[in-house]
N, C-alpha and C positions, 0 to 999 in steps of 0.2 A: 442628045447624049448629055448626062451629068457628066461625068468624070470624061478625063481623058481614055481610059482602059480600067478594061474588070480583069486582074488576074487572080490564081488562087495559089496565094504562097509569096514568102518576102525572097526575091532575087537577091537581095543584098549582105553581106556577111551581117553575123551575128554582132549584136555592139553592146549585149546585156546592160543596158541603163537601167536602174533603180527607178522607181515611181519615186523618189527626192532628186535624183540626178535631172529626168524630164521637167521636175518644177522651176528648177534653174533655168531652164531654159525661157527665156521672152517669148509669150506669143506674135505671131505676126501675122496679117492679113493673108490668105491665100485666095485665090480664084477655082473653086472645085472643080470646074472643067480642064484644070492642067493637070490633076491630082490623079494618080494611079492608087488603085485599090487592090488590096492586100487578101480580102476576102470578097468571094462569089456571093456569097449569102451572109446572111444577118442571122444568129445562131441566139436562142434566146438565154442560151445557160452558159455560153462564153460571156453576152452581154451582162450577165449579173454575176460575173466572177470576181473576187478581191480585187486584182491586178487593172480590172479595167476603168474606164473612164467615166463609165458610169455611174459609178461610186465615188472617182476619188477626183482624179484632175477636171478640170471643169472644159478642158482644150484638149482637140485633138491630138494625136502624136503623129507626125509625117519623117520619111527620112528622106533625105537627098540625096541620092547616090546619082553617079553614071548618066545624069542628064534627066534623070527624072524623080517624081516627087513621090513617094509611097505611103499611102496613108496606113497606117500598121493600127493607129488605135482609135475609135471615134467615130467609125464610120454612123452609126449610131446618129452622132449630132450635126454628121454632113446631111446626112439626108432628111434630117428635119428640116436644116437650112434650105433643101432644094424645096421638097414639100411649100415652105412659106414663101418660096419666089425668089429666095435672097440665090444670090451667083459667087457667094465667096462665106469663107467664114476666117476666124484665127485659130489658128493653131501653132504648135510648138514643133518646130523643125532643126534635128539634128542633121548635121550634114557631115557625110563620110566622104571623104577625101581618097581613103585608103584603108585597105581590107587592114580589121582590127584582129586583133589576135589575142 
C-alpha cells in the first residue's frame, strides 16, 4: 500500500488558505505511507486547474487534523515519488488544531 488510506473528500473543516498563505508554509519531509488521501482518482482537468500544484507550488499540500495527515493537493507528485521507489516526499503541512470558522 502507498498511502495510509484512500478517501474521497476532506474530513476536516474548511481552512480557505490562499495559494500565498501555503507558500509560507516550510516544506517538511513526509513518509507517503502515513498520508491519507483526499481524492480516489487523479482527475486530469482538476490536475491542470489554476489553483493546483501543478502549476503553481512546487510541494504538496497536507493538512493535519485529528490525528492524521490529508493530502488535499499534490497527489500528482506523491505518486511519481512512489512510481520512482522514493517512500517520502516534502510537503507543506497546515496543522488544525481546531475547527476554523
Amino acid at each position: 500500500m502507498i498511502f495510509r488510506a484512500v478517501r474521497d473528500g476532506r474530513p476536516y473543516p474548511e481552512h480557505n488558505l490562499t495559494l500565498k498563505q501555503w507558500a509560507e508554509i516550510p516544506p517538511r519531509p513526509l513518509r507517503l505511507d502515513q498520508m491519507i488521501t483526499t481524492k480516489r482518482e487523479l482527475a486530469l482537468d482538476k490536475l491542470l486547474a489554476e489553483d493546483s500544484t501543478f502549476y503553481g507550488d512546487l510541494f504538496p499540500h497536507v493538512v493535519q487534523w485529528n490525528g492524521g495527515l490529508y493530502l488535499e493537493d499534490g497527489l500528482h507528485r506523491a505518486l511519481r515519488a512512489a512510481l520512482q521507489q522514493r517512500n517520502q516526499i516534502h510537503a507543506r503541512v497546515l496543522v488544525l488544531s481546531e475547527p476554523i470558522e
